[in-house]
N, C-alpha and C positions, 0 to 999 in steps of 0.2 A: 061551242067547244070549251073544256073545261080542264084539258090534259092535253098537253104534248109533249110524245116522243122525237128528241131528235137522233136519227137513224140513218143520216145520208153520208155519213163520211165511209172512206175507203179502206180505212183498217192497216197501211202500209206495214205498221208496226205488228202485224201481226200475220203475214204472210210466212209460209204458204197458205193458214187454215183460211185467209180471206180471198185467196185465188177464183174460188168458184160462188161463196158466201159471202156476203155480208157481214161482218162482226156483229150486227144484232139478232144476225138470225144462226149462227153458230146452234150449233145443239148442249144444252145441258139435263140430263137424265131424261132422254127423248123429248125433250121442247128446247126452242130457241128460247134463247135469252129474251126477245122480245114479249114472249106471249109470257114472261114473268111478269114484265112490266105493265099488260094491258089486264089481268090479271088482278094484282097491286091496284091499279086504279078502281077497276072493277070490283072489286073485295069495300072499298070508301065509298061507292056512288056513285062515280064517277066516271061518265059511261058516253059521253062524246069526247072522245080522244084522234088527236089531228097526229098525224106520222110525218117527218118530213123523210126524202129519199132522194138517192141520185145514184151511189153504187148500187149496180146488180139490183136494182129500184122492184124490178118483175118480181122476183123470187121473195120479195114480201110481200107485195102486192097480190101477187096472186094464191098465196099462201092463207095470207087473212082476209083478201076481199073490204066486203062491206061491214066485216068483224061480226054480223050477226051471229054465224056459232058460238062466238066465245061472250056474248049478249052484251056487247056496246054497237056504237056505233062509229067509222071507221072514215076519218078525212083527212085525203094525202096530199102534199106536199111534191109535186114532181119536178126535181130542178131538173132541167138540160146540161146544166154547168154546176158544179158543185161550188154553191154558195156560200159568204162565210156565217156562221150559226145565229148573229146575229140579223142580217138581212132577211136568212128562211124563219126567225120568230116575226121580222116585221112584216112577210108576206101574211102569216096567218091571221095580222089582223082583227080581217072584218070580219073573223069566227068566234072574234073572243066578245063576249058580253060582260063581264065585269073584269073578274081575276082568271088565272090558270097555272097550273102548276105543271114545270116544265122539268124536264127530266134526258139526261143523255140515254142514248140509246145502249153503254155500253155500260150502265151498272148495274147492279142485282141488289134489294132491299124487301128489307118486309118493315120499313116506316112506315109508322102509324099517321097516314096523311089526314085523319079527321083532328088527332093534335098538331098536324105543323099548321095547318087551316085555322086551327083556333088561335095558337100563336099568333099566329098572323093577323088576325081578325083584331085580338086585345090589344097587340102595340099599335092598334091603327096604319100598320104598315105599307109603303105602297110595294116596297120589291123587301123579300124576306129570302137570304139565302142559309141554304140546311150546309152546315160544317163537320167535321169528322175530326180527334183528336191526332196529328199523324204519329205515326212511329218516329221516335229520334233515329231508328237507324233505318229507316226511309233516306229516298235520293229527295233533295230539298223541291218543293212547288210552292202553289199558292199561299197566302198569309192573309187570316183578316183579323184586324183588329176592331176591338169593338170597346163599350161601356157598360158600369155597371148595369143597365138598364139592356143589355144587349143591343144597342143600338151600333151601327157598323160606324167606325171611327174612317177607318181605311182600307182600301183593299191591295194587292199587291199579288199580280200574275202570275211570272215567275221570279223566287230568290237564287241568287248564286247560294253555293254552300256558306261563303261566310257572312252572306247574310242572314242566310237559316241560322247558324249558329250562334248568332247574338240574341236568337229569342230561348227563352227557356220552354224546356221539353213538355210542359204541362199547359204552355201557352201555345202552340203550333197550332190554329184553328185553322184547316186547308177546306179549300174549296171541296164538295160534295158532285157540283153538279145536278143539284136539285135546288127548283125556285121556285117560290109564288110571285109571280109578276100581278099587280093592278093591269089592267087596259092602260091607264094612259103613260105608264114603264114603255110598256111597248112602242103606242104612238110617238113614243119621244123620238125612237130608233128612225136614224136617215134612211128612209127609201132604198136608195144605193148603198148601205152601209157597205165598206170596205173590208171591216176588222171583223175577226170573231168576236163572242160574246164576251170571252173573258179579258178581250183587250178594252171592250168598253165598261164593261162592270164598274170599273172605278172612278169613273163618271158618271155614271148613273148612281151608286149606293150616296157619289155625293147632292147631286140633283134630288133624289129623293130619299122620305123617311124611309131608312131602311133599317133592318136588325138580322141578327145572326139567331140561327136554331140549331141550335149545337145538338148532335145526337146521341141520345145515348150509349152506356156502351153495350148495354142489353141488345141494342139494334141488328140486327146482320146488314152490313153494308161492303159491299166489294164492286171495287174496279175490275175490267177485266179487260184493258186495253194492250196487254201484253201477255204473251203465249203462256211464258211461266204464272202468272196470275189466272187467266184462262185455266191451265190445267187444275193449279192448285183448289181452283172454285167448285171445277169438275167433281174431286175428291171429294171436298168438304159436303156438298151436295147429294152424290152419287152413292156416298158411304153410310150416309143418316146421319150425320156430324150435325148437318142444320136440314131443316125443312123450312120450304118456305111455302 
């Protein structure tokens, strides 16, 4: 396995449209959000991609199967109990052969993953997280600081506003939700981890060589963990605005 989606959370913030769906399998111009993603991979090579699931798990599962129509190959993640994201990367494991590059289930991109892969590759990195410039007048999130060298100095979950506020607007490098983990990233992660990924992130970017891949702004990158963003994606998508 050389990809994974994670896809198992419940979407709360986005009900009613995740009453019946999944937030990854939501529809955008007659496909789910998901099959953007496996797509993406698939477009790079990259063609054993692991899903992890727990909400409404069937309705992807049986949607994509063994992923052979869409020509990868297809290995899921069944939680019983919805895990926290870092636990369900350390179930997968004993799928992963060197690296993988792991991806939330709720974003949309057309990043060019044979350069975040090279990136990765030149700084000799073990864990490489992909950052996005945010809006100042964004509600404040995650913060990573890094060096001239891109290397991640620190990372920082969530900021209050006035914390936001003391970084300058051209410095706000926010979490993406896209990684290349090494294997032994992974193996680091407790069995039982407790926390999500991003409450341990900052621990691990210090435990390992890590660095920031800042994306361009050429990229298309959207969230779509909230309805008004959902819709606005709809549009953007739906209208010819972007292709992906």
């Amino acid at each position: 396995m050389n990809g994974l989606i994670l896809a198992a959370g419940i979407g709360e913030r986005m009900r009613p449209l995740t009453d019946d769906l999944p937030k990854p399998m939501l529809p955008i111009d007659g496909k789910p959000v998901l099959e953007y993603l496996i797509n993406l991979f698939k477009k790079y090579g990259i063609n054993d991609i692991g899903i992890t699931t727990f909400y409404l798990k069937e309705s992807i599962i049986d949607y994509f199967k063994d992923g052979l129509e869409w020509g990868v190959n297809l290995t899921y993640l069944k939680e019983n109990e919805l895990l926290p994201s870092s636990q369900a990367i350390r179930e997968m494991l004993e799928f992963v052969e060197d690296q993988i590059i792991i991806i939330n289930g709720d974003n949309l991109t057309n990043l060019d993953l044979s350069k975040l892969l090279e990136f990765h590759k030149s700084k000799k990195s073990d864990l490489t997280m992909v950052s996005y410039l945010r809006n100042p007048s964004s509600p404040p999130s995650s913060q990573i600081d890094f060096d001239e060298n891109f290397k991640i100095i620190n990372f920082r979950e969530r900021l209050t506003e006035e914390e936001m506020n003391t970084i300058p607007p051209k410095k706000r490098n926010a979490n993406a939700g896209i990684y290349v983990f090494n294997k032994k990233v992974i193996a680091s992660i407790k069995p039982n981890e407790t926390q999500d990924l991003g409450k341990i992130l900052r621990e691990l970017t210090k435990n390992f060589n890590s660095h920031i891949y800042r994306l361009d702004p050429s990229t298309y990158f959207r969230e779509i963990g909230k309805i008004e963003k959902y819709n606005m994606v709809k549009e953007e998508i739906e209208s010819g605005k972007f292709k992906l």
